[in-house]
C-alpha positions as CSV (number, residue, x, y, z in Angstrom):
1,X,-11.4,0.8,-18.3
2,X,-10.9,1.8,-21.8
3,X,-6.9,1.6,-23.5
4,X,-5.1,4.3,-23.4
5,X,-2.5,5.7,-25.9
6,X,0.5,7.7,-25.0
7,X,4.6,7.5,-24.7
8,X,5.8,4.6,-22.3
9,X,5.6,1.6,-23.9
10,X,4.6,-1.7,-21.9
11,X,2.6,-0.9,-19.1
12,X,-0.6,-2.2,-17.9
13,X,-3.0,0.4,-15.5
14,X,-5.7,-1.1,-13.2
15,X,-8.4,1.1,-11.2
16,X,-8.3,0.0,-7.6
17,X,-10.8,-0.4,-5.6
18,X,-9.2,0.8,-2.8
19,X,-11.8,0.2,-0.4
20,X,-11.7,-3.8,-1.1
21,X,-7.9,-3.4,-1.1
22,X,-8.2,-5.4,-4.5
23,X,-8.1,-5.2,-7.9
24,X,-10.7,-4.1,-10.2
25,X,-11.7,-3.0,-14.0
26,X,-10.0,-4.1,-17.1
27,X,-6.2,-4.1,-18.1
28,X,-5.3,-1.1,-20.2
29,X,-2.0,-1.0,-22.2
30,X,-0.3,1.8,-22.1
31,X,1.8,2.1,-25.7
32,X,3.2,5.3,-25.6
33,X,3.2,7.8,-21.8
34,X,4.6,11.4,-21.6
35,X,6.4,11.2,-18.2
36,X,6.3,14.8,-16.9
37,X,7.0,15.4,-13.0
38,X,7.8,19.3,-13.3
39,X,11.7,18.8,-13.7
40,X,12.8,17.1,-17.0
41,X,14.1,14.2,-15.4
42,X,11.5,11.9,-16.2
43,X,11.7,9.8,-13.0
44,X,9.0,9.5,-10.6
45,X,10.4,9.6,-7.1
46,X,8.5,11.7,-4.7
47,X,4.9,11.4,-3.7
48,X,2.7,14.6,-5.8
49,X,5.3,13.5,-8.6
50,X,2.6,14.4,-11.4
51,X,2.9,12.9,-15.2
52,X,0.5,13.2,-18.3
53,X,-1.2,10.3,-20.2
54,X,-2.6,11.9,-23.1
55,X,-4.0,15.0,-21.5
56,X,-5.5,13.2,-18.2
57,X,-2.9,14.0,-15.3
58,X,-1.4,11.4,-12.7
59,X,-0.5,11.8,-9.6
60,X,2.2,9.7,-8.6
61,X,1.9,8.3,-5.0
62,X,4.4,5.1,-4.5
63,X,5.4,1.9,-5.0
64,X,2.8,-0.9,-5.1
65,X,2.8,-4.6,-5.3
66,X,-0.3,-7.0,-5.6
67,X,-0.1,-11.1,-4.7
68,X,-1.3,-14.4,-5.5
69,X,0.2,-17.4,-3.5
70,X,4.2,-17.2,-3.5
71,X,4.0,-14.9,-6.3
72,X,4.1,-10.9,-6.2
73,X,3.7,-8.5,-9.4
74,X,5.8,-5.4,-8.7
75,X,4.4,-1.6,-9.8
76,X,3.6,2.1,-8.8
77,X,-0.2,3.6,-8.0
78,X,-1.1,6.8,-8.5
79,X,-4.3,9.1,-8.7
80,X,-6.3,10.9,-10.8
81,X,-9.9,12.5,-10.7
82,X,-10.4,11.1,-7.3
83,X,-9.5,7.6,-8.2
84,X,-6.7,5.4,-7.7
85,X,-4.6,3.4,-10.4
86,X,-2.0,0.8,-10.0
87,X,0.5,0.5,-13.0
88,X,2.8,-2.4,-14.0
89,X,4.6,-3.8,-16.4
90,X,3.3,-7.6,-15.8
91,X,0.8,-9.0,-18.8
92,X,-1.0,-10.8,-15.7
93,X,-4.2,-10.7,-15.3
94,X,-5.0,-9.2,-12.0
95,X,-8.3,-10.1,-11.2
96,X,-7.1,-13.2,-9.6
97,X,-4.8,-11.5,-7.3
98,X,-5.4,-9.8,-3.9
99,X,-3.7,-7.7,-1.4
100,X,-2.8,-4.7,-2.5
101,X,0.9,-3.8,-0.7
102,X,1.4,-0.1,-1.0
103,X,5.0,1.6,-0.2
104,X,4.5,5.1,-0.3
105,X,7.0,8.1,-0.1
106,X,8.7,7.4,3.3
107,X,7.4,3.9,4.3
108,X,10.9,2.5,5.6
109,X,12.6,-0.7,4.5
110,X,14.5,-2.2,7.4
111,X,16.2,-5.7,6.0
112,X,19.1,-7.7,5.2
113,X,20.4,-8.2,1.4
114,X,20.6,-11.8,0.4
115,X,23.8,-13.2,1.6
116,X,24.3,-11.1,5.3
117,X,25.6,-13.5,7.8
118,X,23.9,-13.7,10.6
119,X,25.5,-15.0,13.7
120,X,23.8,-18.4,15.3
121,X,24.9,-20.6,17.8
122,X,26.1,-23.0,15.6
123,X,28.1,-20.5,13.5
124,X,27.2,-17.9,11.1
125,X,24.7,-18.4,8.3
126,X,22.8,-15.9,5.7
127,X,19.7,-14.7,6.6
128,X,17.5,-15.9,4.1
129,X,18.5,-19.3,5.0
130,X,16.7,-18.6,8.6
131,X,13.3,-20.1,9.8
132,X,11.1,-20.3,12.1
133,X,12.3,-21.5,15.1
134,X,16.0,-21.5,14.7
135,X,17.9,-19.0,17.3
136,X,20.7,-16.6,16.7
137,X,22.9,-14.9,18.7
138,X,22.6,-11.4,19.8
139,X,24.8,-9.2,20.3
140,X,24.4,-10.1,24.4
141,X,25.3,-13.3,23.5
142,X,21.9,-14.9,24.2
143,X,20.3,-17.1,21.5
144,X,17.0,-16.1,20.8
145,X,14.5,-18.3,18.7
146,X,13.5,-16.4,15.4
147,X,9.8,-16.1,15.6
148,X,9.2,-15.0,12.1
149,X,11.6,-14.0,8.6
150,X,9.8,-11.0,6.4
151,X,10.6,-10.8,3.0
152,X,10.1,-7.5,1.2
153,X,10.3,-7.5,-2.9
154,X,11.8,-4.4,-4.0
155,X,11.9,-2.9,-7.6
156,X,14.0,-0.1,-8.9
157,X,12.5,0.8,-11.7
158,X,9.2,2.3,-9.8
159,X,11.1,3.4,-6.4
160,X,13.2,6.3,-5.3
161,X,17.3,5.1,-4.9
162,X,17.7,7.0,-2.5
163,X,14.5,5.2,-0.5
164,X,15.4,1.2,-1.5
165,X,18.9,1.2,-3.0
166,X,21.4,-1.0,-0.1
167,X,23.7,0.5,1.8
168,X,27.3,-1.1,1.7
169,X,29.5,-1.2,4.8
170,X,33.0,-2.0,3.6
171,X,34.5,-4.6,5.9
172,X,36.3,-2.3,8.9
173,X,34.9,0.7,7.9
174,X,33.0,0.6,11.5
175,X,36.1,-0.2,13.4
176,X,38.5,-3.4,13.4
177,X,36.6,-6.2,11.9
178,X,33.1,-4.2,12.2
179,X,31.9,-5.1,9.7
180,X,33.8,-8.8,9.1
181,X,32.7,-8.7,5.7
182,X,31.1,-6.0,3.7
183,X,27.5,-5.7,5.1
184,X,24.8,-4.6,2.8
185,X,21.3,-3.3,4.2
186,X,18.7,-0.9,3.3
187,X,19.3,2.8,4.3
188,X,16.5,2.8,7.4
189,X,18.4,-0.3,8.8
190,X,19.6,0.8,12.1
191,X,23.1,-0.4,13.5
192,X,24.6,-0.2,16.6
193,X,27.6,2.3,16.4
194,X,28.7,3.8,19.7
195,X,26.1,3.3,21.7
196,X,23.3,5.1,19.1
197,X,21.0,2.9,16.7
198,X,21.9,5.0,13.5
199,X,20.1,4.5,10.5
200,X,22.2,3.0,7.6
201,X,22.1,5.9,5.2
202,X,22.8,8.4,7.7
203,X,26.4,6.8,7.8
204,X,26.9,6.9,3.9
205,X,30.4,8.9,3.1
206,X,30.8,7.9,-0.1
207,X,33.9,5.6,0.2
208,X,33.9,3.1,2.9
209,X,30.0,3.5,3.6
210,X,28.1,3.7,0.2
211,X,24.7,3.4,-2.0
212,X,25.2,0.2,-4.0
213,X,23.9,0.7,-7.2
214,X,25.0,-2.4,-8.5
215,X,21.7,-4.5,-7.6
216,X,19.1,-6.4,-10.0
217,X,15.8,-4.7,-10.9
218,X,14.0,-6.8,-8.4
219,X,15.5,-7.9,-5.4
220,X,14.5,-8.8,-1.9
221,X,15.5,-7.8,1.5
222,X,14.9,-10.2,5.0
223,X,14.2,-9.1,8.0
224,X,14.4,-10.9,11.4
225,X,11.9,-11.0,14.2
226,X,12.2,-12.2,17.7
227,X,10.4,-11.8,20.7
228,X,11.6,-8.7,21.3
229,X,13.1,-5.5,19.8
230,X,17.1,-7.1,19.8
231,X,20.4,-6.4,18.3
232,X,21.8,-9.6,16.4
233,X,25.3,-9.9,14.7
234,X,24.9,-9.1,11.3
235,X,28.6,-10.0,9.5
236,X,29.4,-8.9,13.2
237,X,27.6,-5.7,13.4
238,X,24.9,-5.0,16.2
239,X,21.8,-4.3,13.7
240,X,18.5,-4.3,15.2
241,X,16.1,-7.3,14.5
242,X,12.0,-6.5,13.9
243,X,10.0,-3.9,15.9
244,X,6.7,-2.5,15.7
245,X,7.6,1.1,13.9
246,X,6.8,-0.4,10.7
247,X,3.8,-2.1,9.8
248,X,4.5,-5.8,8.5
249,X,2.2,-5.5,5.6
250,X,5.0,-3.9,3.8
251,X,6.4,-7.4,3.6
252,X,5.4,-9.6,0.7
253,X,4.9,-12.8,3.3
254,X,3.2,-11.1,5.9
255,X,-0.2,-12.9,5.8
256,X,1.8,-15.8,7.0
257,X,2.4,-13.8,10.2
258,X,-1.0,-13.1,10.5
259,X,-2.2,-16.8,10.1
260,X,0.4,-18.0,12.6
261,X,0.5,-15.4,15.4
262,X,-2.7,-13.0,15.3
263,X,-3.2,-10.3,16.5
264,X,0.1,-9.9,18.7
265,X,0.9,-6.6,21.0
266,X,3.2,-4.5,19.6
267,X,7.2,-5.0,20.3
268,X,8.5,-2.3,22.5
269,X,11.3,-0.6,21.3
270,X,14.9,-0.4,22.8
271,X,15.5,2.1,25.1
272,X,18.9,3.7,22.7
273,X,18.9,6.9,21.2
274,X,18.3,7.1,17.5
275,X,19.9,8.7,14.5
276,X,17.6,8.8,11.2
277,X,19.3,11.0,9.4
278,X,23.3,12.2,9.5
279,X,22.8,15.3,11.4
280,X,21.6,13.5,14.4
281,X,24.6,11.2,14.4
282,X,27.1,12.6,17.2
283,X,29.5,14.6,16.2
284,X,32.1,12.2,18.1
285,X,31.0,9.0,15.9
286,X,31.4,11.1,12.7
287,X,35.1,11.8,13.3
288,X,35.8,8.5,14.2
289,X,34.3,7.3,11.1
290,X,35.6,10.0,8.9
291,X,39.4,9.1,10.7
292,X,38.3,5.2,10.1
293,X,37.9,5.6,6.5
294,X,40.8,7.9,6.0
295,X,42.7,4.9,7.3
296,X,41.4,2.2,5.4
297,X,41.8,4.3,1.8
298,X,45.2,4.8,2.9
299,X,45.8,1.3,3.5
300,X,44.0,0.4,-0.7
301,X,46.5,3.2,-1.7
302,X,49.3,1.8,0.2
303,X,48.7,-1.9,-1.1
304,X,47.9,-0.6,-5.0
């Protein structure tokens, strides 16, 4: 693939051999890139996003991450004249890696930030600290032995916010002690709240419950599977452990699954109602919450 010249500086664009799932062709470095997606804004957010590199036109389609060992490289892919491209900013060459992980526009991340603590047995302990094999508590009070942690690398700087940035759940801001501690998870994270599994982001108000934009570039969620679809205590919140809506190869470590369980049958979901997005939370739940976080700003304000 021959260099191309145009206005943003630093990347490197691979062809794809999509069929293969790997990498193909020669590195290309990008010097200069005109990023045009219709709107002036110069971020490329939605799948059909299109941009210009010299005059040949990209289509933007999603995040994208390739792997080699423990190590990931972190990107976006896009198309153009029927072929697929994978861009980055690594100087790697990627010839020697494999597995192409695609994310595109609304592929759901369901994890844990570095740091929740999950209940166990034994006390409570943060998440990426869990293995194979140790149990936690659910929110039946059962402990249930974790049968496998994902990890999912996540970068801002090719990704929709709106799509990967965490969602943080002041401490209270779900009811007394709920949760103990400020709880951060990504927005398709669902959470027990009133008897409905509601997605993170469909709770955001701004205040209590908010997009936390104060993350690294790169970052990584964890998620936990059991058995079965189950609610754990996540800094005290029910929040719904691994089931089969997503598919695991969004998760950087998910040949490990593969290697140590199979082929499994899929995990059965919990028979709860869902909200995905804030319309479909009850009306009830909002004014609680609303009334909850009225409360707790009136309690900062009180105390300031």
């Amino acid at each position: 693939m021959e260099q191309v010249m145009a206005t943003y500086g630093g990347y490197n664009v691979w062809e794809l051999n999509t069929n293969a799932g790997k990498i193909q062709g020669n590195s290309a470095i990008i010097t200069d890139a005109t990023i045009d997606t219709g709107d002036g804004d110069y971020i490329l957010n939605d799948s059909n996003d299109t941009f210009l590199i010299g005059s040949t036109t990209y289509t933007y389609v999603g995040t994208a991450q390739v792997s080699k060992g423990t190590t990931t490289i972190q990107g976006f892919y896009a198309t153009s004249g029927g072929k697929t491209y994978f861009f980055t900013l690594s100087g790697d060459d990627l010839r020697t890696y494999r597995n192409l992980q695609t994310q595109p526009g609304g592929q759901y991340l369901l994890c844990f930030m570095k740091g929740t603590r999950i209940a166990t047995p034994d006390g409570e302990v943060a998440v990426e600290t869990l293995k194979i094999g140790d149990l936690v508590l659910t929110a039946e009070g059962k402990a249930m032995p974790v049968r496998w942690i994902g990890r999912q690398t996540v970068s801002t700087i090719f990704a929709d916010p709106l799509r990967v940035l965490p969602i943080r759940i002041t401490a209270g801001a779900l009811g007394e002690n709920l949760p103990v501690r400020d709880l951060l998870v990504s927005p398709d994270h669902a959470l027990l709240v009133d008897g409905v599994l509601i997605h993170a982001g469909a709770l955001v108000n701004g205040t209590t419950i908010r997009r936390e934009s104060d993350v690294p570039t790169t970052f990584t969620y964890y998620h936990v599977e059991l058995a079965d679809h189950s609610l754990i205590l996540a800094e005290g919140v029910p929040a719904e452990t691994f089931v089969d809506n997503v598919d695991r190869l969004a998760f950087d470590n998910w040949e490990e699954h593969e290697a140590l369980y199979g082929d499994l049958p899929p995990i059965p979901e919990l028979e709860l109602p869902r909200a995905k997005a804030q319309r479909q939370v009850p009306m009830a739940t909002r004014q609680r919450l609303a009334a909850r976080a009225a409360a707790l700003l009136g309690e900062v304000a009180a105390a300031a």
